[in-house]
C-alpha positions as CSV (number, residue, x, y, z in Angstrom):
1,X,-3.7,42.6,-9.7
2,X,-4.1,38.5,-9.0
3,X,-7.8,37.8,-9.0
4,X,-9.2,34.8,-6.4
5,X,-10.9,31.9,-7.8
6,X,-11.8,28.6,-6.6
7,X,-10.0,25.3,-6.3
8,X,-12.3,24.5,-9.1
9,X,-12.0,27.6,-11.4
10,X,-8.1,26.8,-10.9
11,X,-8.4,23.8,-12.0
12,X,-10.4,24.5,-15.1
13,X,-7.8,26.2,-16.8
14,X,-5.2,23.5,-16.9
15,X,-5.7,22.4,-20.3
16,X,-4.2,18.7,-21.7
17,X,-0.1,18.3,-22.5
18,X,0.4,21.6,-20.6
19,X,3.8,21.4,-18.3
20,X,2.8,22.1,-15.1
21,X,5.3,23.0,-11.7
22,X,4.2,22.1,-8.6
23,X,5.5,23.3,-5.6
24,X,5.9,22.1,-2.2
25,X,8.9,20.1,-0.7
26,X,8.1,16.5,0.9
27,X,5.6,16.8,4.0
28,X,5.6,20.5,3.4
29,X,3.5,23.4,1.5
30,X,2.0,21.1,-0.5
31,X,-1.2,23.2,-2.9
32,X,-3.7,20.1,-1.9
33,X,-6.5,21.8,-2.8
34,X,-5.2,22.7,-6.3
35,X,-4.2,18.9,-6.7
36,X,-7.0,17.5,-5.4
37,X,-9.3,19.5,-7.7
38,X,-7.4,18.5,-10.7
39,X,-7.9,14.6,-10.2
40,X,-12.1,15.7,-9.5
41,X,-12.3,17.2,-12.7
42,X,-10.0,14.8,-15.0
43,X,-12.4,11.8,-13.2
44,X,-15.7,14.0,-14.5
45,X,-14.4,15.1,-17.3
46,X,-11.6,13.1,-18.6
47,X,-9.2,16.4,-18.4
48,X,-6.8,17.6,-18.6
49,X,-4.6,14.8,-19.7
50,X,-1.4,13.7,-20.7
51,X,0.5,16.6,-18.1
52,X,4.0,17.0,-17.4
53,X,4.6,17.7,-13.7
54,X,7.8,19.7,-12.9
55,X,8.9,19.2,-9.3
56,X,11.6,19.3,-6.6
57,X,11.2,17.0,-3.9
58,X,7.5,15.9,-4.4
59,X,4.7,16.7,-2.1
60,X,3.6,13.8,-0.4
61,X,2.7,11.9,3.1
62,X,4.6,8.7,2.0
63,X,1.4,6.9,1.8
64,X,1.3,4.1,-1.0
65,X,-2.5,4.1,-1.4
66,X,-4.4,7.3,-1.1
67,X,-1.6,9.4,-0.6
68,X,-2.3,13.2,-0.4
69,X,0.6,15.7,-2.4
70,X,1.6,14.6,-5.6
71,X,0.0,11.2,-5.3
72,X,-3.5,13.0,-6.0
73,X,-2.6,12.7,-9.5
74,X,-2.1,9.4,-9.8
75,X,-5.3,8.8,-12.5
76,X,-3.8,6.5,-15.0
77,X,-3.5,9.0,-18.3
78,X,-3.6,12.1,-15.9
79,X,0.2,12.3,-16.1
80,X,2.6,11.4,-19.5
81,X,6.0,12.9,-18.2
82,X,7.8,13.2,-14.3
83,X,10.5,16.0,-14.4
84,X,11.3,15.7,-10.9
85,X,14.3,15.4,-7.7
86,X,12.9,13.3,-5.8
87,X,9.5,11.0,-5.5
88,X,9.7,9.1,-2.6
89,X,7.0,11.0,-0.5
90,X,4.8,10.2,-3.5
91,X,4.6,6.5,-3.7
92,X,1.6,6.1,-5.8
93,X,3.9,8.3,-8.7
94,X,6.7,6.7,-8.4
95,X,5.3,3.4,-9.2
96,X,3.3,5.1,-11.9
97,X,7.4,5.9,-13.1
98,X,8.2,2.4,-12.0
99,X,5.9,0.4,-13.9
100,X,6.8,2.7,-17.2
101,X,3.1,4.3,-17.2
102,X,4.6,7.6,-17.6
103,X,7.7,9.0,-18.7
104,X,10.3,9.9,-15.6
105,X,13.1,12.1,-15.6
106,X,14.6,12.4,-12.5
107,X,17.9,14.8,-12.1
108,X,19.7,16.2,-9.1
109,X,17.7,18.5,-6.8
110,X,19.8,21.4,-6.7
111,X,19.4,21.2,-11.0
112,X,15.9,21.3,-11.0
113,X,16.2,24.1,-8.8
114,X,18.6,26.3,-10.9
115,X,16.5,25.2,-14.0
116,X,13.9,27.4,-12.7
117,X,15.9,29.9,-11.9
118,X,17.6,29.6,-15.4
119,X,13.9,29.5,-17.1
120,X,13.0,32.4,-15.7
121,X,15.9,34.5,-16.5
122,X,15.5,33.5,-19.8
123,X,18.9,31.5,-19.8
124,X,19.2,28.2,-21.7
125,X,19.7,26.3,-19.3
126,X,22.3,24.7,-16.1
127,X,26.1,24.1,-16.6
128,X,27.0,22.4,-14.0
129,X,29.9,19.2,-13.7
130,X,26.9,18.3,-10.7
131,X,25.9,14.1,-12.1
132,X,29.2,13.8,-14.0
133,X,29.7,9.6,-13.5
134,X,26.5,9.1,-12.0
135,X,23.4,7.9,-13.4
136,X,22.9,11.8,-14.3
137,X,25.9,11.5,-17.1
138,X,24.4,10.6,-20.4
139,X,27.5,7.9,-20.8
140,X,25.0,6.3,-18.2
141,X,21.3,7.3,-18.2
142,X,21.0,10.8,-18.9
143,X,18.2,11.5,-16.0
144,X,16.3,8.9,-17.9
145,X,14.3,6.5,-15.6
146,X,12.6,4.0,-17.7
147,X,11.8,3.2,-20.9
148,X,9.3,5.8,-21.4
149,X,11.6,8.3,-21.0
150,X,14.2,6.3,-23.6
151,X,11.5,6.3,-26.4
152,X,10.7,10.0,-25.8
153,X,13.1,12.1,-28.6
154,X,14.3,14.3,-25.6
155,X,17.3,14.7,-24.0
156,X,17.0,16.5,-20.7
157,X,20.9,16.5,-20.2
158,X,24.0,16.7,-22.3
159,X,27.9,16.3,-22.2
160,X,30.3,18.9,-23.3
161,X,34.0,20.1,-23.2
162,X,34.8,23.3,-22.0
163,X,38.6,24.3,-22.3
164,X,39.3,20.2,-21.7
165,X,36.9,20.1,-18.9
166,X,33.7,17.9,-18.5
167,X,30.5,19.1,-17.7
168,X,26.7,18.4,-17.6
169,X,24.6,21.0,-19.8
170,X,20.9,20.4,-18.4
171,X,19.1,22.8,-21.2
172,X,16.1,24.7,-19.9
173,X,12.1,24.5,-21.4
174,X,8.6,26.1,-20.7
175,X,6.4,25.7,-18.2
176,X,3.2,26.8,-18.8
177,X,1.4,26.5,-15.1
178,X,2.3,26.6,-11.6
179,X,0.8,25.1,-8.3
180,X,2.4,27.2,-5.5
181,X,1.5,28.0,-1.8
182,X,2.1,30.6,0.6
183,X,0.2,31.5,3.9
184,X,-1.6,35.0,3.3
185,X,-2.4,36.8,-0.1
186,X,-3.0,40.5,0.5
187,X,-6.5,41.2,-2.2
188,X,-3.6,42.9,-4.3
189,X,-1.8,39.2,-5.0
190,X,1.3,39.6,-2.8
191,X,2.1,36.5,-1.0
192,X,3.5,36.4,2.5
193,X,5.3,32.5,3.5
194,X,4.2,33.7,7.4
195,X,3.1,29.9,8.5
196,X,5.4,27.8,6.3
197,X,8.2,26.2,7.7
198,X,10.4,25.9,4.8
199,X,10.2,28.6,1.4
200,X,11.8,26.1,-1.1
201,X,11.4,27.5,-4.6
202,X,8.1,28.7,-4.9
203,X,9.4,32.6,-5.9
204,X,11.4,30.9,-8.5
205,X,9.0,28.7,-9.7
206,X,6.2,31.6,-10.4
207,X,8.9,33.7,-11.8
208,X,9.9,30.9,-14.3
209,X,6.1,30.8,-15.3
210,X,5.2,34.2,-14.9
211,X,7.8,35.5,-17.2
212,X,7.7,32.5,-20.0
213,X,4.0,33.6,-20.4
214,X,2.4,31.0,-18.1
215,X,0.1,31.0,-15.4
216,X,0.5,31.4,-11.5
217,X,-1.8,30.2,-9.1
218,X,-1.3,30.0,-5.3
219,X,-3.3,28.5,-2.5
220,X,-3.3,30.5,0.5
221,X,-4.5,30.0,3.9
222,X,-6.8,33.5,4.0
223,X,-6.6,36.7,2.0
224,X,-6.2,40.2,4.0
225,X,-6.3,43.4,2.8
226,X,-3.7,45.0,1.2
227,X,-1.4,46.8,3.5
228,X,-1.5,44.2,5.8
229,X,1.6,42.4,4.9
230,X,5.2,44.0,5.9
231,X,7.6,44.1,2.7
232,X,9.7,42.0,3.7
233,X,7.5,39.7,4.7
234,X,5.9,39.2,1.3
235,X,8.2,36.1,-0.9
236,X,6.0,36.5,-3.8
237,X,5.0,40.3,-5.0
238,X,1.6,40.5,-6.8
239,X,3.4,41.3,-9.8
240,X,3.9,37.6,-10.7
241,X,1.0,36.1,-9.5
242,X,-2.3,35.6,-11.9
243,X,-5.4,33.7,-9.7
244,X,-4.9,33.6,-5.5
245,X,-7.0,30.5,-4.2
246,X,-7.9,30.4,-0.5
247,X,-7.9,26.5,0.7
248,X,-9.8,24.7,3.0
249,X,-8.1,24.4,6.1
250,X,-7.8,20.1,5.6
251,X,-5.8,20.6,2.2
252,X,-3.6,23.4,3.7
253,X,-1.8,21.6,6.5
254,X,1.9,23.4,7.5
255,X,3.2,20.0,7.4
256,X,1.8,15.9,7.3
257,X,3.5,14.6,10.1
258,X,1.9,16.7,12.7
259,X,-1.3,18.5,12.2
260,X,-2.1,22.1,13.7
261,X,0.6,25.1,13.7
262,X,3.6,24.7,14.8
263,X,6.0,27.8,14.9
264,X,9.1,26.7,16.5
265,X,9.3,25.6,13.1
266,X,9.0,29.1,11.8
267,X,11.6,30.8,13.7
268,X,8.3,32.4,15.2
269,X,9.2,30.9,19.0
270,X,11.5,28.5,19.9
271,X,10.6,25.9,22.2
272,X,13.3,23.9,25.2
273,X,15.1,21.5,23.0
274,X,14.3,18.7,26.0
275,X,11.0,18.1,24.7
276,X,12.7,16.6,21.8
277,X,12.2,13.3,22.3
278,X,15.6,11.1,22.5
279,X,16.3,8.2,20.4
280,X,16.0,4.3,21.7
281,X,19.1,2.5,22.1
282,X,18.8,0.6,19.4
283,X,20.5,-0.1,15.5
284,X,19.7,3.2,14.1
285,X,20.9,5.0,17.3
286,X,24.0,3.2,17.0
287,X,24.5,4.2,13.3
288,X,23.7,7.9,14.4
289,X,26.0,8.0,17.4
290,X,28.8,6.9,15.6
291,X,27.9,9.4,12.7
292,X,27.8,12.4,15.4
293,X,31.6,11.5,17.3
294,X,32.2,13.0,13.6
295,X,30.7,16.1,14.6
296,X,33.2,19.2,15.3
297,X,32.9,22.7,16.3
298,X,32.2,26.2,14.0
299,X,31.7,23.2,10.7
300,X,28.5,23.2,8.5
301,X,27.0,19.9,8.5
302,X,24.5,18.7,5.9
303,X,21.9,15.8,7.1
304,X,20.5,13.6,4.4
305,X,16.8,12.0,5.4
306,X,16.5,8.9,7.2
307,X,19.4,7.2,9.6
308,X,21.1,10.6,9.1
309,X,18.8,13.0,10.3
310,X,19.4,11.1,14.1
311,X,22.6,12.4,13.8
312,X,21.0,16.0,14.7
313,X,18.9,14.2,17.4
314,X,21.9,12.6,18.9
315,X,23.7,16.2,18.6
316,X,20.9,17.7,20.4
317,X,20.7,14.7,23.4
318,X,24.6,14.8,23.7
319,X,24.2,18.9,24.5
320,X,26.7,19.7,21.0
321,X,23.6,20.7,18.6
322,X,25.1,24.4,19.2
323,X,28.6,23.7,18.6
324,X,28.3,22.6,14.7
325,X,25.6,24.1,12.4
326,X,23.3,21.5,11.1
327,X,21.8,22.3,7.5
328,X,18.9,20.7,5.1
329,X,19.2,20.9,1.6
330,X,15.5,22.6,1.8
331,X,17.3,25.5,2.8
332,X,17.2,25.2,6.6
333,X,20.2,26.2,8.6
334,X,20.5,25.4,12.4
335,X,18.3,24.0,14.9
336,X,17.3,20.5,15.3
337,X,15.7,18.3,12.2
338,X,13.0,17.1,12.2
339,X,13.1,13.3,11.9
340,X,10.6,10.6,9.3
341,X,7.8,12.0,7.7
342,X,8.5,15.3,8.8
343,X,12.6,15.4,7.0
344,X,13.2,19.3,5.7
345,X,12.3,21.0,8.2
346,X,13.5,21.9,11.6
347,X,13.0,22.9,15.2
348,X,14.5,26.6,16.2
349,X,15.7,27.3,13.2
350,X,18.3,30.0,13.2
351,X,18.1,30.8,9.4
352,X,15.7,29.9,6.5
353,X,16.6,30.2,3.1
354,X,15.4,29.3,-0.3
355,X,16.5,25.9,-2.0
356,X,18.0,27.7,-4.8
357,X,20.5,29.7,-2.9
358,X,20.7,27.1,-0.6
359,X,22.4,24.5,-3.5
360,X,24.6,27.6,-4.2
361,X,25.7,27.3,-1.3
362,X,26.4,23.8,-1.5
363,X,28.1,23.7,-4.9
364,X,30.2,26.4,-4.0
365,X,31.7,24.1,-1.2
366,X,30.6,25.3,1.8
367,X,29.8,22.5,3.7
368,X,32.1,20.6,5.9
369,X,30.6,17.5,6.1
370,X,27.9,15.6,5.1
371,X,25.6,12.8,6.4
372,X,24.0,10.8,3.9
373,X,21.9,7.5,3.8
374,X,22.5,4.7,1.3
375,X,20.9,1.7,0.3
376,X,23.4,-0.2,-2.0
377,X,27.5,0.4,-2.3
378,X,29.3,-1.7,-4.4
379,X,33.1,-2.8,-4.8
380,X,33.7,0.7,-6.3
381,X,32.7,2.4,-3.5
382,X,29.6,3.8,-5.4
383,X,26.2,4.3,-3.7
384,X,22.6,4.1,-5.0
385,X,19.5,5.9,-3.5
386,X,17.7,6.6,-6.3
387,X,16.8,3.5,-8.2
388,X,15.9,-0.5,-6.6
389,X,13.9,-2.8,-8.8
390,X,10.8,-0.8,-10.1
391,X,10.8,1.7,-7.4
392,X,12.2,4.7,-8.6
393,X,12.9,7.5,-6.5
394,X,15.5,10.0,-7.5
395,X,18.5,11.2,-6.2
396,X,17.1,14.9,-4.1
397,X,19.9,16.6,-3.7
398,X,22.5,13.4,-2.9
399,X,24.4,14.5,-5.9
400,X,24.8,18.2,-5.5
401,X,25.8,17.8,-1.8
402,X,28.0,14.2,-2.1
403,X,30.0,15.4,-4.8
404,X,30.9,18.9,-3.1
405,X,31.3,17.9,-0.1
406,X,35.2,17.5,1.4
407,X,33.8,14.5,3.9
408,X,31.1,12.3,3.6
409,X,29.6,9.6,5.6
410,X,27.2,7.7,4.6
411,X,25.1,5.6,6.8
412,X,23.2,2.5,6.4
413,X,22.3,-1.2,8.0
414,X,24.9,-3.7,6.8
415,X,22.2,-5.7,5.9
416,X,18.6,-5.5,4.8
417,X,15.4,-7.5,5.7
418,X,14.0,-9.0,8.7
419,X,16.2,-9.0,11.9
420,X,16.5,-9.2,15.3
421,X,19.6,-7.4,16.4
422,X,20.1,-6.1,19.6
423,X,22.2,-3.4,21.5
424,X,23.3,-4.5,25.0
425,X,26.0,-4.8,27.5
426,X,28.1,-2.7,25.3
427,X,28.2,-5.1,22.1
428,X,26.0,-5.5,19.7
429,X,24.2,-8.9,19.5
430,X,23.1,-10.3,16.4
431,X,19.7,-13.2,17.1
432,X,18.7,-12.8,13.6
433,X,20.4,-11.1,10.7
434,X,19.0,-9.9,8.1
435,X,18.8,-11.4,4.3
436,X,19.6,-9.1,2.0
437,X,22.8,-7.8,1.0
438,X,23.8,-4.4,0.6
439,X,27.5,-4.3,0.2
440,X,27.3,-5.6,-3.5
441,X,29.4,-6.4,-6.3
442,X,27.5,-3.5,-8.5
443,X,24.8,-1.0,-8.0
444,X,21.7,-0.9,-9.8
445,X,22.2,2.2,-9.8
446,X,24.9,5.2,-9.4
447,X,24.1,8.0,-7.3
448,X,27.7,8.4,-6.2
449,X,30.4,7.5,-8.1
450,X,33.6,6.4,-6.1
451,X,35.8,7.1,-9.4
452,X,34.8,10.5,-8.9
453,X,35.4,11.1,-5.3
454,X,39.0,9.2,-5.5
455,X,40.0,11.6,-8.7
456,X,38.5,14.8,-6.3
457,X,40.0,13.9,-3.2
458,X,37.2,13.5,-1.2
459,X,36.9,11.4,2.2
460,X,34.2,9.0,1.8
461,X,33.4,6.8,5.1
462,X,30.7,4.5,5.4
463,X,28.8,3.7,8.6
464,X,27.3,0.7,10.0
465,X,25.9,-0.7,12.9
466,X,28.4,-3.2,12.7
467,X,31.5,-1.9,10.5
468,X,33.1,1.4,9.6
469,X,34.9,1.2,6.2
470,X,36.8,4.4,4.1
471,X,37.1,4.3,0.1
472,X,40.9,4.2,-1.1
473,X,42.5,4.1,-4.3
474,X,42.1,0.5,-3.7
475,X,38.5,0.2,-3.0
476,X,36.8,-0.4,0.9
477,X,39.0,-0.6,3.5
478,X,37.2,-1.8,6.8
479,X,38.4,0.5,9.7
480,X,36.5,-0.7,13.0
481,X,33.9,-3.3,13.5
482,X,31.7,-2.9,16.6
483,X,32.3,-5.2,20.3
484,X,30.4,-8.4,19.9
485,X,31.2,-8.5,16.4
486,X,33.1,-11.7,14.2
487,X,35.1,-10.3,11.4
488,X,34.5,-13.1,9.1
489,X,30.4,-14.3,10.1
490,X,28.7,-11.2,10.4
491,X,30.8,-8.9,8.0
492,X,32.9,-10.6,5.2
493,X,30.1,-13.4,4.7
494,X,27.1,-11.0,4.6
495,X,29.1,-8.7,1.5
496,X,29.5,-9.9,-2.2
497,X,32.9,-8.9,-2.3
498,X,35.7,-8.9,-0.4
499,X,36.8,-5.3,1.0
500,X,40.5,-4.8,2.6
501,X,41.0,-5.2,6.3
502,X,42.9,-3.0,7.9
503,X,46.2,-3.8,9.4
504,X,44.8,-1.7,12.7
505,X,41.0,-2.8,12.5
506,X,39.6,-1.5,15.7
507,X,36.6,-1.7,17.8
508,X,34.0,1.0,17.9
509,X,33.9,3.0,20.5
510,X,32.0,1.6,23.5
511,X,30.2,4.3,24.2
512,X,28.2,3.9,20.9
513,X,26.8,0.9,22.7
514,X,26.0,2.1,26.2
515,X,22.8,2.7,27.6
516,X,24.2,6.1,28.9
517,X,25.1,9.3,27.4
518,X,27.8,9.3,25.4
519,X,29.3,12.7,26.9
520,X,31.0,14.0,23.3
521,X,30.6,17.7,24.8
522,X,33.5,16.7,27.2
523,X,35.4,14.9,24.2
524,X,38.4,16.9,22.3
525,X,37.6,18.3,18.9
């Protein structure tokens, strides 16, 4: 039987270098109150220092200064080591990786999530060919993110042969404390996910402490008698599950974009998908419409965060949302995404289901289509998201989906920096463009590797506001460029290298560019 403690008393027993798993995913189910009363007691007491944090797609609000999830943690000397997916929603820690003030590791999502899986069954780690010619692949970086992580005399990834066959061998270690949440504990320990939105890997997680010898805690939202929960509503049994800490209600929020509970996000109630609010005609909703004429009936569709998420909110304006399944790799299937701060979850949700399983899923091939942001792509056809400058990031689950994926498109402005571009008329006029280039000779950094989709056969396609281009043998080929366009000002000057022009370069569909609805529910699929 679990016994309930404070924040506090939680907090106490985190003791320096111990490896602690934090769970939570973005804006959701982050264990605040946990957090928060780690950084009170290292600034009183000095401890515990020097921790490695484990984690999937960090907690945070995306705030740079006083950020809540991760970000908490941000003492300097509270943290040695990052293990992590992702850290943009922790801004604060990823600088902290950035600026080489602690050691970051930061591997594909859907590893980290079969690493805990694989730690708790005792395994010795994840074989997977998942990174293979990204930054991943120790011929590259080996998951290492700075210098830190180069001095440290651990490899967190290898490459070996099977049969003639390359793979990644990511090898599994200890974790000796977990930050979890749920919504109820029964006074027994079980944990029932009733008010969260999304249930990630917080059942792996505990079972990758709980049976390595380590302790599990888990912030709840009240505690109830025993008897109270339905079987099959309880995620966690009590089995696994050592100290149960019940959170003030302003460190237990279901999710940081919005405040309050909000169960069309549960699957609870759904709510009339018109109150979704429709996208401006601008840039982005250009990029998005163009994504969604993509969209075809009975396929499972992956959105990445950012300009592709508006793909969903396109589907859902243009009355389609039902005729594709839209997934998250957080392990939401169906329904509407939510957009920004609030990426990983979704509105009516027909299905939620754990991260691990979910990137089971997805290595196994089962989507048919992905949408996916990018921030760089280079001559190669190779994308970055993870790494710019100082700012490190991580990949999330960009490798695991845009490697298994038979189609992906990724979306992106042509350019970066200040502009002034606008949609009107059915063209797209350009006042100001902006500075920065995107389309460059070489990444900083390789998230997707274009080798590696050519030799798989993939179909790569990469969306603009402005251009369309596919990846061939023979690098970029630009497709379509949008009405209002010039070929050689706004496109081939604003790239660093040259990409082939199609013999049949079209225009974008006008529709993309028109104040009305687009009407794709009419269109043949």
């Amino acid at each position: 039987m679990s016994k309930e403690i404070t924040a506090q008393e939680a907090a106490s027993l985190i003791r320096d270098h111990m490896t602690v798993a934090v769970g939570g995913f973005g804006s959701y189910s982050s264990p605040d109150a946990l957090l928060q009363a780690t950084a009170d007691r290292y600034e009183q007491e000095g401890h515990p220092k020097n921790l490695t944090i484990v984690t999937g797609v960090s907690p945070g609000d995306f705030q740079k200064e006083n950020g809540a999830g991760l970000s908490r943690l941000k003492a300097e000397g509270l943290l040695s080591t990052l293990i992590a997916g992702h850290l943009g929603n922790s801004p604060e820690i990823s600088a902290i990786v950035g600026e080489n003030r602690a050691a970051g590791y930061l591997l594909p999502l859907g590893v980290v999530m079969h690493l805990l899986r694989a730690i708790a069954g005792k395994e010795p780690g994840v074989l997977t060919s998942v990174g293979l010619g990204t930054f991943a692949d120790p011929r590259h970086e080996g998951c290492k993110a700075n210098d830190l992580a180069k001095r440290q005399d651990r490899d967190i990834v290898e490459l070996i042969s099977i049969c003639g066959q390359e793979y990644l061998f990511y090898p599994a270690f200890p974790i000796d404390c977990c930050f979890i949440r749920g919504t109820y504990a029964d006074t027994a320990g079980n944990i029932s996910m009733r008010h969260e939105a999304l249930d990630e890997a917080q059942l792996q997680m505990a079972a990758a402490v709980h049976n390595n010898g380590g302790i599990v805690i888990v912030q709840v939202e009240d505690i109830v008698e025993t008897g109270n929960l339905p079987a099959r509503e309880v995620r966690i049994p009590r089995a696994m599950v050592d100290y149960v800490v019940k959170a003030e209600s302003k460190f237990h929020m279901q999710y940081y974009a919005n405040a309050g509970y909000h169960p069309e996000m549960t699957g609870e109630l759904r709510c009339p998908t018109d109150a979704i609010s429709s996208m401006p005609l601008d840039v982005r909703k250009v990029i998005a419409r163009r994504g969604a004429m993509e969209l075809r009936p009975n396929c499972l569709i992956n959105l990445g965060i950012g300009l592709p998420s508006g793909v969903g909110t396109i589907a859902n304006e243009e009355g389609i949302a039902d005729q594709a399944t839209l997934s998250l790799e957080s392990g939401v299937f169906g329904g509407v995404p939510v957009p920004g701060k609030g990426f990983g979850g979704a509105i009516n949700p027909e299905a939620i289901c754990n991260a691990p399983d979910t990137f089971d899923f997805y290595n196994g091939g089962i989507l048919d289509m992905t949408f996916l942001g990018a921030a760089e792509v280079d001559v190669h056809g190779n994308v970055n998201v993870s790494k710019f400058g100082t700012r490190c990031t991580g990949p999330g689950g960009f490798i695991n989906i845009s490697q298994n994926t038979p189609r992906v498109f990724f979306m992106m402005n042509f350019t970066s920096g200040m502009s002034d571009i606008l949609v009107e008329d059915g063209k797209l006029k350009i006042l100001q463009d902006g500075t920065g280039i995107k389309f460059v000779e070489q990444v900083q950094q390789i998230t997707f590797s274009g080798d590696h989709a050519v030799k798989t056969g993939q179909q790569i396609t990469y969306i603009t506001e402005r251009a369309v281009f596919q990846l061939t043998k023979q690098g970029l080929l630009l497709t379509e460029i949008a009405p209002g366009i010039d070929l050689e000002r706004d496109i081939l000057r604003r790239m660093n290298f040259r990409p082939i022009v199609s013999e049949t370069l079209r225009s974008m569909d006008s529709r993309i560019f028109s104040s009305e609805v687009m009407g794709l529910q009419q269109s043949e699929k």
